[in-house]
MOPAC internal coordinates of N, CA, C and O (Angstrom, degrees):
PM7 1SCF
backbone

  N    0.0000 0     0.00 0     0.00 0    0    0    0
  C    1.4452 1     0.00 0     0.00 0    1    0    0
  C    1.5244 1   108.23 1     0.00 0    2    1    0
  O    1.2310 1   124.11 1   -58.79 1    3    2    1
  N    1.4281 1   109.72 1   121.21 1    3    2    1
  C    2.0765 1   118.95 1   174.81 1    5    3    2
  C    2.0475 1    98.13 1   -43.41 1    6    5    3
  O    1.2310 1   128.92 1   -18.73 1    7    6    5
  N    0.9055 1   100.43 1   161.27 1    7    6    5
  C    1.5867 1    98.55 1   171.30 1    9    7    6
  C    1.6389 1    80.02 1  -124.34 1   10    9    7
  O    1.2310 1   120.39 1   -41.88 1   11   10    9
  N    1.7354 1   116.86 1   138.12 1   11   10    9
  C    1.2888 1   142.03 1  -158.82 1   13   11   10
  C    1.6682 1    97.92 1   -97.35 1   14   13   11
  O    1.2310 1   113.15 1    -4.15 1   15   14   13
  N    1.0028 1   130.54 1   175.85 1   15   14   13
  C    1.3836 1   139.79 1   156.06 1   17   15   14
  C    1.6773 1   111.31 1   -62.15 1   18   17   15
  O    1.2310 1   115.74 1   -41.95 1   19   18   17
  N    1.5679 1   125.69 1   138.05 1   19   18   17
  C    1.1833 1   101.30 1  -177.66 1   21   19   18
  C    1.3204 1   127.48 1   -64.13 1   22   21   19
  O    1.2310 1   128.55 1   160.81 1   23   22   21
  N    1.9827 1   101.14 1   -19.19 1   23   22   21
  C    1.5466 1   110.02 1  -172.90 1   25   23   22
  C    1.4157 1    95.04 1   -72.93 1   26   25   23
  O    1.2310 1   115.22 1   152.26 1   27   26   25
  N    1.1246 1   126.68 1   -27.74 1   27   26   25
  C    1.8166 1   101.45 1  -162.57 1   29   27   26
  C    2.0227 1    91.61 1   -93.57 1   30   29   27
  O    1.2310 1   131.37 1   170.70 1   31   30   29
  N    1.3003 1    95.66 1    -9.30 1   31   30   29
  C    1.7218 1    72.41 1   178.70 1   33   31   30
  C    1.7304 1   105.22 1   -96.10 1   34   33   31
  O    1.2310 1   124.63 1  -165.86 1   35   34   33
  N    1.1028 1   108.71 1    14.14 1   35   34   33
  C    1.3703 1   107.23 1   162.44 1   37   35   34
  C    1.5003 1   125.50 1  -106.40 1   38   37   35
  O    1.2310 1   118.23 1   154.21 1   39   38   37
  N    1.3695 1   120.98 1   -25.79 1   39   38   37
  C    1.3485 1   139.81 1   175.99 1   41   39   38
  C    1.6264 1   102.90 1   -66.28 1   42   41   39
  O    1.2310 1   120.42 1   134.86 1   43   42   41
  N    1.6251 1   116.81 1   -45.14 1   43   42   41
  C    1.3105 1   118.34 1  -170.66 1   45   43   42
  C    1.6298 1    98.96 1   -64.55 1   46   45   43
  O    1.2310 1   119.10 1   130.45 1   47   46   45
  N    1.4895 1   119.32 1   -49.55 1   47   46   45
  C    1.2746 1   124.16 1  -136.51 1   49   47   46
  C    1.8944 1    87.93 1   -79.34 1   50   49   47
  O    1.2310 1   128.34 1   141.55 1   51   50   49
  N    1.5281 1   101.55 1   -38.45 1   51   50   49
  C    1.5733 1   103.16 1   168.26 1   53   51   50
  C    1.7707 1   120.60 1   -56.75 1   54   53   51
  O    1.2310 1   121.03 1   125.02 1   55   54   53
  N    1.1024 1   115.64 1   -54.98 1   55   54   53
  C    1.6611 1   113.38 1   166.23 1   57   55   54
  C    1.7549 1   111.44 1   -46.84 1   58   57   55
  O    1.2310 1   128.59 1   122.40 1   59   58   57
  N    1.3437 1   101.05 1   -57.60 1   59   58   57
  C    1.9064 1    80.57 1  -178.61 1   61   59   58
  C    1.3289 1   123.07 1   -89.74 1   62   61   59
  O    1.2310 1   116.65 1  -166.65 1   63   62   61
  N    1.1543 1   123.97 1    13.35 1   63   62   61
  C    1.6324 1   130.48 1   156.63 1   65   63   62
  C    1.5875 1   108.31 1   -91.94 1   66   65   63
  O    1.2310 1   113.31 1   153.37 1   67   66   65
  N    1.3716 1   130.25 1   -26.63 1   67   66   65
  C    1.1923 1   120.56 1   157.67 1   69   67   66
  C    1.5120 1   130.90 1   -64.28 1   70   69   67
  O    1.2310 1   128.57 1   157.27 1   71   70   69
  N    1.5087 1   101.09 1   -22.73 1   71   70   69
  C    1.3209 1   100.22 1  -176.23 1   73   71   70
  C    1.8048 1   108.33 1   -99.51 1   74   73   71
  O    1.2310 1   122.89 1   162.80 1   75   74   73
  N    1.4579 1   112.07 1   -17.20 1   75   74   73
  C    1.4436 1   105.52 1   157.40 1   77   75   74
  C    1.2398 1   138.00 1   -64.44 1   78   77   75
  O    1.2310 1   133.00 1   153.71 1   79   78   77
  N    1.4999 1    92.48 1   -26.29 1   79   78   77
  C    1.7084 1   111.40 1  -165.64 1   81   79   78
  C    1.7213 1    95.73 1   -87.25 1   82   81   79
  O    1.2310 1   118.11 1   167.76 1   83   82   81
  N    1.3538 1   121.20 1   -12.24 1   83   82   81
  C    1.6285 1   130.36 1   174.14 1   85   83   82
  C    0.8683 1   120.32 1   -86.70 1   86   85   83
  O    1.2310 1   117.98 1   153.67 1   87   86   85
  N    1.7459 1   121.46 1   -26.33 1   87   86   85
  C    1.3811 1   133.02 1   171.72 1   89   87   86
  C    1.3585 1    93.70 1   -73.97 1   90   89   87
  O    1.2310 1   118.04 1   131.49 1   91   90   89
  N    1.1137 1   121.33 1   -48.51 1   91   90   89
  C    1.7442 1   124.08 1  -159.72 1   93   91   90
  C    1.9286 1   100.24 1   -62.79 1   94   93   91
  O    1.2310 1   114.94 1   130.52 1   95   94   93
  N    1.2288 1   127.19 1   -49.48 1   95   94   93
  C    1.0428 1   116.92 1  -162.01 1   97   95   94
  C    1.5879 1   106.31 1   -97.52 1   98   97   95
  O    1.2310 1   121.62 1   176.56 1   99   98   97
  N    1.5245 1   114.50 1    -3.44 1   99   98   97
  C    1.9199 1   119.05 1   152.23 1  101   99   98
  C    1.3830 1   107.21 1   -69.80 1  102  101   99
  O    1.2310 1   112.21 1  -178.78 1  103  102  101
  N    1.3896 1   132.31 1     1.22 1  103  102  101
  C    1.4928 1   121.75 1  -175.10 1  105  103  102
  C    1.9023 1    91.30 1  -123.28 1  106  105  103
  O    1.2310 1   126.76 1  -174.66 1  107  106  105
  N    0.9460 1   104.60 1     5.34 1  107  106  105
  C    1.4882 1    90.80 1   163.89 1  109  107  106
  C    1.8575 1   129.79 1   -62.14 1  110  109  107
  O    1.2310 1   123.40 1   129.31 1  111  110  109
  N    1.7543 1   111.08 1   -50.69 1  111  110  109
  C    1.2416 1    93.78 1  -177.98 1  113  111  110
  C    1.5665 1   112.98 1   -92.32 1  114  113  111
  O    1.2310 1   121.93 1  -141.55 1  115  114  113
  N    1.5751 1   113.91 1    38.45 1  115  114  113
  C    1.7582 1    99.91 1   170.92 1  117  115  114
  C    1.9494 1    93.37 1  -110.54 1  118  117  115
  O    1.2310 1   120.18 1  -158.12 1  119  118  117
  N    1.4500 1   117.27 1    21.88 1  119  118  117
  C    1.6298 1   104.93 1   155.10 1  121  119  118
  C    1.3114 1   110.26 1   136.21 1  122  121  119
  O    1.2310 1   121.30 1   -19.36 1  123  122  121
  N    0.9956 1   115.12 1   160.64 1  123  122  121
  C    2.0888 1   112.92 1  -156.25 1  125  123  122
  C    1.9704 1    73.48 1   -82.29 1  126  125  123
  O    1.2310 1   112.86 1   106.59 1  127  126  125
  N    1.4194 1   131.10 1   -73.41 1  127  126  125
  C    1.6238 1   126.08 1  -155.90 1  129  127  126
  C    1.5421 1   107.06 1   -33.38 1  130  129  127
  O    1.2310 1   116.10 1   124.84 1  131  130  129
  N    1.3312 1   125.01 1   -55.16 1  131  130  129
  C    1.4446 1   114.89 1  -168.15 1  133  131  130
  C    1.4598 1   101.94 1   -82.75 1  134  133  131
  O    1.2310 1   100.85 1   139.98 1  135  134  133
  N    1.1741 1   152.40 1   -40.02 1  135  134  133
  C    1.3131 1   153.37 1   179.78 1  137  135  134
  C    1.6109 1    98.55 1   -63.70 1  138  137  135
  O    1.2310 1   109.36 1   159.51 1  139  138  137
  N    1.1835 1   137.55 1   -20.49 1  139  138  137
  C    1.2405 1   135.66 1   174.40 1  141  139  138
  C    1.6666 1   111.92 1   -81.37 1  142  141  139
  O    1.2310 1   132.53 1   135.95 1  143  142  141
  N    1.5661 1    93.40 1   -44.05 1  143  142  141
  C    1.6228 1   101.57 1  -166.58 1  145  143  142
  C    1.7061 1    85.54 1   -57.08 1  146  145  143
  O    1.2310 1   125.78 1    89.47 1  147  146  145
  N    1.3177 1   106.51 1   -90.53 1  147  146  145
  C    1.6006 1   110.26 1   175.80 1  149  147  146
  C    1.7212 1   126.73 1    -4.43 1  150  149  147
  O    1.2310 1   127.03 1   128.15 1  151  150  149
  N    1.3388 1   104.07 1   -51.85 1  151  150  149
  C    1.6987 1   119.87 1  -167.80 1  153  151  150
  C    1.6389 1    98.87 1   -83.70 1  154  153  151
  O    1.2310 1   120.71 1   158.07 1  155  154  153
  N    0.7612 1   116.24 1   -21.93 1  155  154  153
  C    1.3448 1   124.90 1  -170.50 1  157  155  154
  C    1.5553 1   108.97 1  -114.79 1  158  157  155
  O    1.2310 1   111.98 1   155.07 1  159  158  157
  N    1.4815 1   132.72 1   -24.93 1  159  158  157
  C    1.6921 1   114.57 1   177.40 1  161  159  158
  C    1.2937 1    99.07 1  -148.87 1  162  161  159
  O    1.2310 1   105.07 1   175.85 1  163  162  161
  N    1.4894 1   145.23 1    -4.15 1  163  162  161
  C    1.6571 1   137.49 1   177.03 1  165  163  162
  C    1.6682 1   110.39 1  -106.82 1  166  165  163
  O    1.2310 1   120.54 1   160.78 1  167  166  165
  N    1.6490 1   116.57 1   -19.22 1  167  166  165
  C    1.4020 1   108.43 1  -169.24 1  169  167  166
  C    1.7888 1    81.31 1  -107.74 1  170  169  167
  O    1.2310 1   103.69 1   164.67 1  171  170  169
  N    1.3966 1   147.63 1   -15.33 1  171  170  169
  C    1.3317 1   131.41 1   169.89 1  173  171  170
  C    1.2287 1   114.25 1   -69.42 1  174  173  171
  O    1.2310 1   124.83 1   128.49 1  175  174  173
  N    1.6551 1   108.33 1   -51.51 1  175  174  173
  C    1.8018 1   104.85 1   172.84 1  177  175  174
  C    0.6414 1   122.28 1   -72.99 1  178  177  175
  O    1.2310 1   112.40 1   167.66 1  179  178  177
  N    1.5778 1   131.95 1   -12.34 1  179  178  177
  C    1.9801 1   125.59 1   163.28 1  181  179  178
  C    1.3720 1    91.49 1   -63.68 1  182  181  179
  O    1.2310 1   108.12 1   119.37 1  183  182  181
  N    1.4596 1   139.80 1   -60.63 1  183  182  181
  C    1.4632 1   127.31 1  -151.70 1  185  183  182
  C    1.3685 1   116.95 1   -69.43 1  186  185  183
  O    1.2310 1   125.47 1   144.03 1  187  186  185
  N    1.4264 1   107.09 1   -35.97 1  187  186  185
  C    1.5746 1   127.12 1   144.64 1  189  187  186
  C    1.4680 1   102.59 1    -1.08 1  190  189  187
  O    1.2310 1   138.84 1    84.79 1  191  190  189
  N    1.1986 1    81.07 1   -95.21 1  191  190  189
  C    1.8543 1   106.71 1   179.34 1  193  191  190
  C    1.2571 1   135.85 1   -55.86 1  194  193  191
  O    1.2310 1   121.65 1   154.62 1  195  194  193
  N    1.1303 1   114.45 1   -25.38 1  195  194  193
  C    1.7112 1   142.27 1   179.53 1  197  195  194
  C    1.8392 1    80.29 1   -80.87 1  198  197  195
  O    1.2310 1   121.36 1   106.38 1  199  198  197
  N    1.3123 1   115.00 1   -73.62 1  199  198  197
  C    1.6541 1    98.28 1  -174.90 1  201  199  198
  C    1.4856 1   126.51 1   -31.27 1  202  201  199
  O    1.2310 1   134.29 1   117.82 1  203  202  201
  N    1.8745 1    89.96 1   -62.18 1  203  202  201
  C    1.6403 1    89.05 1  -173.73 1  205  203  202
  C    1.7543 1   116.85 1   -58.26 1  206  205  203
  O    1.2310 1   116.10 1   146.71 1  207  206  205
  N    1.3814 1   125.01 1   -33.29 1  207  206  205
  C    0.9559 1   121.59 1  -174.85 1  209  207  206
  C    1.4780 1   117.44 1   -64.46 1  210  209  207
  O    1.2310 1   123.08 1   142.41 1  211  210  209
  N    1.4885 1   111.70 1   -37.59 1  211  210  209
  C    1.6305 1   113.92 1  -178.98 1  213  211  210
  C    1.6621 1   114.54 1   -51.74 1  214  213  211
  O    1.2310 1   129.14 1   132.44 1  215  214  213
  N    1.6092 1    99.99 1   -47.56 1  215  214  213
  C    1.5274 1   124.17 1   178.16 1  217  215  214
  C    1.5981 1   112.82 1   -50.93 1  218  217  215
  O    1.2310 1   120.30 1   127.72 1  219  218  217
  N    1.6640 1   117.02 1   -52.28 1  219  218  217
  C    0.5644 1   113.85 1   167.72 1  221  219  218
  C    1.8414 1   119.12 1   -58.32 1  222  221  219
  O    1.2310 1   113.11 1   137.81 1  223  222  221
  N    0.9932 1   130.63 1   -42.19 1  223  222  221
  C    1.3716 1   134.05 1  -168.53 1  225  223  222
  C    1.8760 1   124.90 1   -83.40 1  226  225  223
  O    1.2310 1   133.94 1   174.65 1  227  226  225
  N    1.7161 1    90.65 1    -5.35 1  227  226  225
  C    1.5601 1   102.08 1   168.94 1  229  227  226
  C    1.6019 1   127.75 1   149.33 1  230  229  227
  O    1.2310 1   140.69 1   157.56 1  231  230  229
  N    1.3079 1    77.45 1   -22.44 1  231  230  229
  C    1.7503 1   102.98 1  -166.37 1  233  231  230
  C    1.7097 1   104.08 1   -74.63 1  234  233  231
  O    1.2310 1   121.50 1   -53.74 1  235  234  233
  N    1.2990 1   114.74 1   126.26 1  235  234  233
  C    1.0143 1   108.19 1   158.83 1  237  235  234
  C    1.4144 1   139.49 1   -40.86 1  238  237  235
  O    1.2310 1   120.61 1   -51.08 1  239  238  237
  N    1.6490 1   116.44 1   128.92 1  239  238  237
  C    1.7174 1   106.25 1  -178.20 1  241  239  238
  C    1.4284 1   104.39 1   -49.88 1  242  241  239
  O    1.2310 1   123.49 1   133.86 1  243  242  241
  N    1.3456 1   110.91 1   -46.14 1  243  242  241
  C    2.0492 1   100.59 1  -160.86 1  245  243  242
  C    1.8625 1   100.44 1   -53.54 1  246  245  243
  O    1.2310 1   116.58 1   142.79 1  247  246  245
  N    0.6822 1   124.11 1   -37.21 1  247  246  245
  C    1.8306 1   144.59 1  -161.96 1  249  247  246
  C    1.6150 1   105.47 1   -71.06 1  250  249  247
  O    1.2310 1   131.31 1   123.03 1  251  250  249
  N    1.3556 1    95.78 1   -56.97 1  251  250  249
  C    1.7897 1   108.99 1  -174.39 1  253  251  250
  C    1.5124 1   112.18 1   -69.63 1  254  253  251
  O    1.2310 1   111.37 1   167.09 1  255  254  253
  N    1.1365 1   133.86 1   -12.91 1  255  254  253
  C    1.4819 1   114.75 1   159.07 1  257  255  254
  C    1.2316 1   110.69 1  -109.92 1  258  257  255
  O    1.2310 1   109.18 1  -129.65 1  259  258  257
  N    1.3701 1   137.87 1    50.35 1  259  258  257
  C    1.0686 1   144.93 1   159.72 1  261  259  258
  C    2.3146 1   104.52 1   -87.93 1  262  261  259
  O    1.2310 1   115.01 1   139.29 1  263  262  261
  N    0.8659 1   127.06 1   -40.71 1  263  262  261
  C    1.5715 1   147.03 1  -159.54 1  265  263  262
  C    1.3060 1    85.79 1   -67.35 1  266  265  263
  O    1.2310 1   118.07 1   121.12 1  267  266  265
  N    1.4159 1   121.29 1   -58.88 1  267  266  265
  C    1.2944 1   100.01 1  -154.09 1  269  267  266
  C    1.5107 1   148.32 1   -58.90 1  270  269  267
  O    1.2310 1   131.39 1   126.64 1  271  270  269
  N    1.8073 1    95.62 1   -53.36 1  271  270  269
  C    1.8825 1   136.19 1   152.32 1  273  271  270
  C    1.2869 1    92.14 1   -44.61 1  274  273  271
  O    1.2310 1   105.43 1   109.23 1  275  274  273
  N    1.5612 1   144.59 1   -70.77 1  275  274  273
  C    1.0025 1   157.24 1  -139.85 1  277  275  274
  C    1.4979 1   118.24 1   -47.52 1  278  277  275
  O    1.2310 1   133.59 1   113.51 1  279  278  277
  N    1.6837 1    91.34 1   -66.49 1  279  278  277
  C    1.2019 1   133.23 1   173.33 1  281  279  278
  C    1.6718 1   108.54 1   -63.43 1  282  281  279
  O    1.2310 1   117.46 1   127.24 1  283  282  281
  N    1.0346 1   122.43 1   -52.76 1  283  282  281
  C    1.3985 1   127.28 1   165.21 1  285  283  282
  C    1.3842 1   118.22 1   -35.75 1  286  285  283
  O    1.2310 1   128.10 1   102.34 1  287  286  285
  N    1.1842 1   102.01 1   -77.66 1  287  286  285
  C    1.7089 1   117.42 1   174.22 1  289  287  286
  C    1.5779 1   108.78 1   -42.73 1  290  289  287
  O    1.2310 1   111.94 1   125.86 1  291  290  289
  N    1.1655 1   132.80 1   -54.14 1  291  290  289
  C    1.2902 1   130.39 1  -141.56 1  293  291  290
  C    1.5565 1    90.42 1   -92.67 1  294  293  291
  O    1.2310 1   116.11 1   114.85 1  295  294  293
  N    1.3460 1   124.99 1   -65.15 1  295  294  293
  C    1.3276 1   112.71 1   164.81 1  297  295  294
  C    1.6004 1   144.93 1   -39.74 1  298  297  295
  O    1.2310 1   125.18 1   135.47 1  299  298  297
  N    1.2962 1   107.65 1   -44.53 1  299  298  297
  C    1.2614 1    94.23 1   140.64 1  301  299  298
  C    1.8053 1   137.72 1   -52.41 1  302  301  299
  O    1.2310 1   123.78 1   123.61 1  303  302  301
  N    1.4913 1   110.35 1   -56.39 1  303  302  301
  C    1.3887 1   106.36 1   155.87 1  305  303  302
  C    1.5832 1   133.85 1   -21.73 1  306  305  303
  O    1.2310 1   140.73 1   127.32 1  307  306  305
  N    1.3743 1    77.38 1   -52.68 1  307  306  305
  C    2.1764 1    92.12 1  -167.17 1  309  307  306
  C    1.8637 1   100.63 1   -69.19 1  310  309  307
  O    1.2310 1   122.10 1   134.81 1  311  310  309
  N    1.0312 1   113.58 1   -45.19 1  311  310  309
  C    1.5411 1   114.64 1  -174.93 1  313  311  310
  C    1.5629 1   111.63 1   -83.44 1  314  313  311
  O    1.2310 1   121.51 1   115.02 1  315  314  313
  N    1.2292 1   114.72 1   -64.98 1  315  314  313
  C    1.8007 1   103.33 1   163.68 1  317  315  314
  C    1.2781 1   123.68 1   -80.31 1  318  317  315
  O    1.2310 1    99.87 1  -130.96 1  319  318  317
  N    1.0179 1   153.99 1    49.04 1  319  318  317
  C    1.3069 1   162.03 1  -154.51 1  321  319  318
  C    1.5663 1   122.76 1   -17.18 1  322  321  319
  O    1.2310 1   128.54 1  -145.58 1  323  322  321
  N    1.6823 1   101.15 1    34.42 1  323  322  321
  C    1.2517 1   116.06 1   178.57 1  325  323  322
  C    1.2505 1   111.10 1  -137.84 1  326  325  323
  O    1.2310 1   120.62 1   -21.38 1  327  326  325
  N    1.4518 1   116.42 1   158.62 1  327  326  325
  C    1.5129 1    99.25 1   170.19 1  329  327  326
  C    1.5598 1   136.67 1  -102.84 1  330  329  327
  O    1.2310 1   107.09 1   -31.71 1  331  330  329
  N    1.0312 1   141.66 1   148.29 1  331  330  329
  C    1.4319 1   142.90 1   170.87 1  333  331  330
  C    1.4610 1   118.31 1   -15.94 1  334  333  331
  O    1.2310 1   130.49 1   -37.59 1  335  334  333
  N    1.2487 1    97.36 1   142.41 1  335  334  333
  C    1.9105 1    95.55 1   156.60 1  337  335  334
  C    1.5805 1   102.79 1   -52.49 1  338  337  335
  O    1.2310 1   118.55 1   -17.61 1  339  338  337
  N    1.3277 1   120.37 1   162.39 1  339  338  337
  C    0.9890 1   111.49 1  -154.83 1  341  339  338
  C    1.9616 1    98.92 1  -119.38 1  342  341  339
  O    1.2310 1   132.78 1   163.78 1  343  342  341
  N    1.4726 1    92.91 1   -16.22 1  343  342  341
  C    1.8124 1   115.66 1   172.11 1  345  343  342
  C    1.7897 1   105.43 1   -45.34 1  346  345  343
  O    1.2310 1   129.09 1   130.13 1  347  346  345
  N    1.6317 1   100.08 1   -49.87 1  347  346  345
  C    1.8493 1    93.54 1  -171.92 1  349  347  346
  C    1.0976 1    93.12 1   -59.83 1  350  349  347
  O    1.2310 1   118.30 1   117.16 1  351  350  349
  N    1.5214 1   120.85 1   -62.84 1  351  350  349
  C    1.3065 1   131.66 1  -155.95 1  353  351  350
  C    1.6109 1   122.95 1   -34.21 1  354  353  351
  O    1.2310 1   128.42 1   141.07 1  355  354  353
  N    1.8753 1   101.38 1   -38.93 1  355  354  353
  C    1.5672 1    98.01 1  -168.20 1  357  355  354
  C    1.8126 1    96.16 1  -101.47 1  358  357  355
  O    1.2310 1   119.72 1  -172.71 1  359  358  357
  N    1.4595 1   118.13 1     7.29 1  359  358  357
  C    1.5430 1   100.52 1   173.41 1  361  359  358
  C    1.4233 1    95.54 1  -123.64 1  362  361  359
  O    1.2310 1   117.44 1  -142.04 1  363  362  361
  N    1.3209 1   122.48 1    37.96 1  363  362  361
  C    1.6338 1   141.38 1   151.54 1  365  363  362
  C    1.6615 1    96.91 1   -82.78 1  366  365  363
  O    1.2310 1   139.15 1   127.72 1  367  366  365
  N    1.5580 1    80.47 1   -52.28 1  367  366  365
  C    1.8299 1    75.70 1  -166.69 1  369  367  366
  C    1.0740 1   122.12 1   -73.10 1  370  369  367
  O    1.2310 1   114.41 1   151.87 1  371  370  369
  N    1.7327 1   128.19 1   -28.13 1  371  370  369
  C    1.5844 1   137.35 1   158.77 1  373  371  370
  C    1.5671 1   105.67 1   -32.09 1  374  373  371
  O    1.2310 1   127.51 1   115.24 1  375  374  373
  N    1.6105 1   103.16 1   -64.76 1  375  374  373
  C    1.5570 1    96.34 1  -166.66 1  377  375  374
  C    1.6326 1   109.55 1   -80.81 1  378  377  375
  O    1.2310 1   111.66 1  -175.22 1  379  378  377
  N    1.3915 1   133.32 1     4.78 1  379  378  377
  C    1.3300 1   120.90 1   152.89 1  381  379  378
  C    1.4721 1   114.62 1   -58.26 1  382  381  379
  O    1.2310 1   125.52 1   128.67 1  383  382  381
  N    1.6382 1   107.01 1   -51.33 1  383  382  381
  C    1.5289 1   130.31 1  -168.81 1  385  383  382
  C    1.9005 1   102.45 1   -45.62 1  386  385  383
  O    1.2310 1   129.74 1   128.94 1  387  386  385
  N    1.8734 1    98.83 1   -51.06 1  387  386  385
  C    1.6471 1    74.92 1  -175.87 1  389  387  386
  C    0.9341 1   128.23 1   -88.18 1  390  389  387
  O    1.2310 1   121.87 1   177.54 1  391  390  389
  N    1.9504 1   114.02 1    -2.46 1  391  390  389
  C    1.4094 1   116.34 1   172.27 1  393  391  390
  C    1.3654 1   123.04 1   -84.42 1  394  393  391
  O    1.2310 1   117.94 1   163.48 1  395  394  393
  N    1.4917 1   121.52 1   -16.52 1  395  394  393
  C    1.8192 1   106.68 1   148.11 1  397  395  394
  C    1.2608 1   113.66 1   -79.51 1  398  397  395
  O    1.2310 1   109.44 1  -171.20 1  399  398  397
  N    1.5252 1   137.40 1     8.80 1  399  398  397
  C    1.3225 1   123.82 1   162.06 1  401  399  398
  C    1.4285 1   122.73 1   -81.19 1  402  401  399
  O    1.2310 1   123.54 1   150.16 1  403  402  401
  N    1.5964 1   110.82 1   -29.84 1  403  402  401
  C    1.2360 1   133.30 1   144.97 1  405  403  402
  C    1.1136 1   130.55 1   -22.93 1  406  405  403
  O    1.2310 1   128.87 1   101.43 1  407  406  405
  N    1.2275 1   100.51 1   -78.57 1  407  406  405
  C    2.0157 1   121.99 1   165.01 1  409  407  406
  C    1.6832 1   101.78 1   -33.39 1  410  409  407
  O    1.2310 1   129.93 1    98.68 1  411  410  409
  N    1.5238 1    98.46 1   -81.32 1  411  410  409
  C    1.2718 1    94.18 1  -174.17 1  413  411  410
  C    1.6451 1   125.39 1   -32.45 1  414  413  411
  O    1.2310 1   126.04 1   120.01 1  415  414  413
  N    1.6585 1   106.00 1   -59.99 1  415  414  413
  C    1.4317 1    98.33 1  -178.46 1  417  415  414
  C    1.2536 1   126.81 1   -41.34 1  418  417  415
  O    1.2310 1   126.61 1   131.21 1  419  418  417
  N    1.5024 1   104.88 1   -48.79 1  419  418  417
  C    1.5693 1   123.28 1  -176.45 1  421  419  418
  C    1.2988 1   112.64 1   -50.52 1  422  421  419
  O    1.2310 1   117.95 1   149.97 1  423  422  421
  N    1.4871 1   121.50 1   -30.03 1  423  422  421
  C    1.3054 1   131.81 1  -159.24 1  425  423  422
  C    1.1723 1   110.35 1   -88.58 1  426  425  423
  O    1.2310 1   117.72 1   134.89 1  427  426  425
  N    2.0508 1   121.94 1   -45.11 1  427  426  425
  C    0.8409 1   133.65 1   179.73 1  429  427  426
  C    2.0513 1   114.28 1   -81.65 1  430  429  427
  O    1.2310 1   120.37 1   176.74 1  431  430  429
  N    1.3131 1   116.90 1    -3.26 1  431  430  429
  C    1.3944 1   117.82 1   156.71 1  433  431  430
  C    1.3949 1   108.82 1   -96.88 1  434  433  431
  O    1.2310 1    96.83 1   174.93 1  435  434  433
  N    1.3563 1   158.65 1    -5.07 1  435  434  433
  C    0.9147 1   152.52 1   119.96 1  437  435  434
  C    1.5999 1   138.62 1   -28.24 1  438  437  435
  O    1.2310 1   127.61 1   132.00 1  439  438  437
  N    1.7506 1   102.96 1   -48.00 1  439  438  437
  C    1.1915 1   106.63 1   160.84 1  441  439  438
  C    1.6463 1   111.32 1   -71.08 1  442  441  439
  O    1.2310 1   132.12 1   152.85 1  443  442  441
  N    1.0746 1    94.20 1   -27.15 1  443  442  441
  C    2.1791 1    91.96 1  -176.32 1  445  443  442
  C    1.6906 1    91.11 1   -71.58 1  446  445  443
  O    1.2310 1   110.56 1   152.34 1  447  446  445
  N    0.9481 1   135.35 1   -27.66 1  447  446  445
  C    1.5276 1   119.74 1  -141.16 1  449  447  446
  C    1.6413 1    78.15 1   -93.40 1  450  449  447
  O    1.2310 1   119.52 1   128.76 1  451  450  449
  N    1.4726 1   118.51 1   -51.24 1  451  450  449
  C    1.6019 1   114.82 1  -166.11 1  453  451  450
  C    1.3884 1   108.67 1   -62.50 1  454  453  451
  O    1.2310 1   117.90 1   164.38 1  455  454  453
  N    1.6037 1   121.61 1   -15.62 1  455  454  453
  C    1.1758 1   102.63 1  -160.17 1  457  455  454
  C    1.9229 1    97.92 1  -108.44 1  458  457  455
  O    1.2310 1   122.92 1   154.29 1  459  458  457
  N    1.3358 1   112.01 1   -25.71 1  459  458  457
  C    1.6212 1    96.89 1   158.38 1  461  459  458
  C    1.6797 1   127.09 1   -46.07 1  462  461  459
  O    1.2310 1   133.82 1   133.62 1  463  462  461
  N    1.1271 1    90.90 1   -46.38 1  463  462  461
  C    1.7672 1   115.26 1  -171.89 1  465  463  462
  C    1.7256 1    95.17 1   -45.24 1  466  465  463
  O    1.2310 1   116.99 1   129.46 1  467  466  465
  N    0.8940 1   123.33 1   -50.54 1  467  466  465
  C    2.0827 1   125.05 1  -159.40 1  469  467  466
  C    1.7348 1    99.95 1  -105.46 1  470  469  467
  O    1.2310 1   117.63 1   176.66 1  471  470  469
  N    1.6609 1   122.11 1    -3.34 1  471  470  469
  C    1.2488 1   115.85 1   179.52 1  473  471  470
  C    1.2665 1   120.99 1    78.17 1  474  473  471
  O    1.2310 1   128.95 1  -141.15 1  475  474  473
  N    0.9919 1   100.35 1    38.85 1  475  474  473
  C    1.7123 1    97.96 1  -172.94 1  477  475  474
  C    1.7565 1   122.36 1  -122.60 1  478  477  475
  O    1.2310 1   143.90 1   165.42 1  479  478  477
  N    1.3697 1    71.16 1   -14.58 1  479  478  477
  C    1.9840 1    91.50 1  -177.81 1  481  479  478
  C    1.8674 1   109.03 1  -120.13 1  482  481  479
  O    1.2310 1   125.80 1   -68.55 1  483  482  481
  N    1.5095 1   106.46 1   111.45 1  483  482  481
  C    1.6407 1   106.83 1  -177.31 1  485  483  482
  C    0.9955 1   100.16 1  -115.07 1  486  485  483
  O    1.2310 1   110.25 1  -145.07 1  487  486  485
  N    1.5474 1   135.93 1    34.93 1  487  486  485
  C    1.7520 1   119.99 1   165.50 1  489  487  486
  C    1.1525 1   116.96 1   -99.64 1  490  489  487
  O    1.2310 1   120.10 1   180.00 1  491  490  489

């Protein structure tokens, strides 16, 4: 996998968490169950994932779970002119948190794995 610029792996990860977090708060008035299911287990594991992937692609872990909560909150804001419960919001941000911790790990056994492989790395 290319490792991206951090700005563009942050700009991307910001465009499609904005546009989830827009889907998420257009499904608000068809009923608290599906706006819950969503707010509560499809917009955390996208950010989940949106983390690990940024991490993986350059972005600093501290940096990469910032998009997700972010994006959540504000979109909802911008379209209903109120804001969210604030419960999804902060275990949006938990599961960003362990998916750039993720990234990172993944990232940092990768560099170990490439760098045994050519002899160059003995720690």
């Amino acid at each position: 996998m290319r490792r991206w610029k951090w700005s563009l792996a942050w700009l991307v990860q910001l465009v499609e968490m904005f546009v989830a977090g827009a889907l998420l708060a257009l499904l608000h008035p068809l009923g608290n169950p599906l706006y819950a299911v969503c707010a509560w287990g499809a917009l955390p594991m996208f950010g989940l994932y949106s983390a690990y992937r940024a991490t993986m692609r350059g972005l600093l872990n501290y940096a990469a779970w910032l998009a997700p909560p972010i994006a959540m909150a504000a979109t909802h804001w911008l379209i209903w002119t109120y804001p969210p419960s604030p419960a999804p919001v902060f275990f949006c941000a938990f599961t960003a948190i362990i998916g750039a911790a993720a990234g990172e790990v993944r990232k940092q056994q990768r560099r170990k794995h490439t760098h045994s492989q050519d002899g160059t790395y003995y720690g």
